[in-house]
C-alpha positions as CSV (number, residue, x, y, z in Angstrom):
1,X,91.9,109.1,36.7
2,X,89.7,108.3,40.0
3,X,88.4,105.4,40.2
4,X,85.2,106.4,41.4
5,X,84.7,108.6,38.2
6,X,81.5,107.6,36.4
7,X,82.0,105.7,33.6
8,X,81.0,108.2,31.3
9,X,84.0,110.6,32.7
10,X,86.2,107.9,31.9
11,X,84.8,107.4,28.3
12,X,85.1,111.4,27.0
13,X,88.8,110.7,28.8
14,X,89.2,108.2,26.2
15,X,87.8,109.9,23.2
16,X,89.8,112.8,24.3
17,X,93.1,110.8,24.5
18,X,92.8,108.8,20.9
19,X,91.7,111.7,19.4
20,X,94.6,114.1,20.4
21,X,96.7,111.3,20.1
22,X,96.2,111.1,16.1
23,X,96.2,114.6,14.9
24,X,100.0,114.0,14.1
25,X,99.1,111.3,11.8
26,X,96.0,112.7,10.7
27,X,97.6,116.1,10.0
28,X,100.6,114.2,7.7
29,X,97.9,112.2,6.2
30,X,95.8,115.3,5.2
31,X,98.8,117.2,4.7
32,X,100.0,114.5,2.1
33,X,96.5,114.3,0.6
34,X,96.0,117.5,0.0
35,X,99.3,118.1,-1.8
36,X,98.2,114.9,-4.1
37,X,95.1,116.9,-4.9
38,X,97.1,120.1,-5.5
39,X,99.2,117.9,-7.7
40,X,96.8,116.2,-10.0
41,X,94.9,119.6,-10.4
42,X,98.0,121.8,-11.2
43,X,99.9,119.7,-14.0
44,X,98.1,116.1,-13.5
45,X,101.0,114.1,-12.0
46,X,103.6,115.5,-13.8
47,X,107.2,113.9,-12.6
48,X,109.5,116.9,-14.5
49,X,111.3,119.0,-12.4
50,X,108.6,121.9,-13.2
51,X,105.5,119.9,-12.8
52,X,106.5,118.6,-9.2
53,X,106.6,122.1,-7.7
54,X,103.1,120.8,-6.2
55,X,104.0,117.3,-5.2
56,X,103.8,115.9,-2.0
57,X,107.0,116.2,0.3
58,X,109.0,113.0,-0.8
59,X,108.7,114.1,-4.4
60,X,108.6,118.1,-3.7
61,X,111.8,119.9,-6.8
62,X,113.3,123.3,-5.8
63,X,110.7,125.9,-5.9
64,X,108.2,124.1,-4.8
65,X,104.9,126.2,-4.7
66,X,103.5,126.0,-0.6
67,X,100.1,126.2,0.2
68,X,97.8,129.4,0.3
69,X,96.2,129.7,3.7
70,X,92.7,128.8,2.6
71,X,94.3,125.5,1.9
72,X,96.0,124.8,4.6
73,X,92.7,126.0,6.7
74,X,90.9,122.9,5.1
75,X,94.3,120.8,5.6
76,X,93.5,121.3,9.1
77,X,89.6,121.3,9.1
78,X,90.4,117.6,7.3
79,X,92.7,116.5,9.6
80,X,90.6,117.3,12.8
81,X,87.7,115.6,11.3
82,X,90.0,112.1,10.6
83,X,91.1,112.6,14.5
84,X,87.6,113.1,15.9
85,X,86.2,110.3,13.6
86,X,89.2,107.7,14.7
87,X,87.6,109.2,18.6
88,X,84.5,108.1,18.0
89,X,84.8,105.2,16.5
90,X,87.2,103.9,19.4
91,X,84.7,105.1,21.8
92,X,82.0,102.8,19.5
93,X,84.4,99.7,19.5
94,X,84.5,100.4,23.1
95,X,81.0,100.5,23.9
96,X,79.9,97.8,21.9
97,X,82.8,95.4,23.3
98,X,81.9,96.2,27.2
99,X,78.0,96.0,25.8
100,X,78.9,92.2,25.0
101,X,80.8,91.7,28.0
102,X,77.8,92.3,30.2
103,X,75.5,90.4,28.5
104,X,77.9,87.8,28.7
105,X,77.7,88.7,32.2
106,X,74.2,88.3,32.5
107,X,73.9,84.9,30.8
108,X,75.5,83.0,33.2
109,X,73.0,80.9,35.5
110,X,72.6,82.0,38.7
111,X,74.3,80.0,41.2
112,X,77.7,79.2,38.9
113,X,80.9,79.1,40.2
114,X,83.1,82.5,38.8
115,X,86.9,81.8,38.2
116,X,89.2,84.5,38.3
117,X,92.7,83.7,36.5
118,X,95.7,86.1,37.9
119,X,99.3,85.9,37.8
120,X,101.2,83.1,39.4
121,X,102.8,85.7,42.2
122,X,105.2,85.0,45.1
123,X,104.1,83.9,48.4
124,X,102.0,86.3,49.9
125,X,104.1,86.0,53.5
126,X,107.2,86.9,51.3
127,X,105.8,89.8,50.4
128,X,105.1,90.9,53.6
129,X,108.5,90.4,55.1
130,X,109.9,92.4,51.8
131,X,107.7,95.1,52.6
132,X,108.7,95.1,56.1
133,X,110.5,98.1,57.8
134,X,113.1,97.2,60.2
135,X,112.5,97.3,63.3
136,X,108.7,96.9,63.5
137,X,106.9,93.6,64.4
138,X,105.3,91.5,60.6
139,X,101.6,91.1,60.8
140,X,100.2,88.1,61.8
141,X,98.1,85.8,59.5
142,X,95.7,83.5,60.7
């Protein structure tokens, strides 16, 4: 993503990766819910080989009984709703923790002395000779 996208562009990016990301789960979540319900309201949790013709996956017998479409319709409907909720409430942690971060920003006095921690790297000079083409003369630094 470009840098010099506006923070909002890089937010809906966000929302759109985490909630794409979890439709798989959510779909086997709903998907596994929704065969729980079909379960309990069929034969109430039944373990004989008849009565788990609506269980969920693990526990499906031979013959088990799939889902009619309208079910499957709201399998789906359920499932998208779990993604986009997992979305928004990344894109809420999100907001809130970069909210927090600025006012921590804010509350330092002015005048302080900000220390930035990186890495312990190499030798800057080393990495200029590694970077180096044969043949061509290093940069000089002052």
């Amino acid at each position: 993503m470009d840098s010099n996208a506006p923070q909002w562009v890089k937010d809906l990016r966000r929302w759109e990766i985490v909630t794409f990301g979890t439709i798989p789960f959510a779909m086997f979540t709903a998907t596994f819910a929704m065969d729980m319900y079909r379960w309990q309201q069929a034969n109430s949790l039944d373990f004989s080989e008849e009565g788990r013709r609506y269980a969920p996956w693990p526990l499906k017998s031979a013959g088990a009984i799939a889902m009619d479409n309208r079910e499957m319709e709201r399998t789906i409907i359920i499932a998208a709703g779990i993604s986009a909720a997992v979305g928004v409430t990344d894109l809420v942690i999100t907001l809130i923790k970069r909210e927090k971060a600025r006012k921590r920003a804010e509350a330092i006095p002015v005048g302080s002395s900000i220390i930035t921690r990186s890495p312990w790297g190499e030798d800057p000079e080393a990495a200029i000779e590694d970077e180096a083409v044969p043949g061509e003369e290093l940069p000089q630094t002052p």
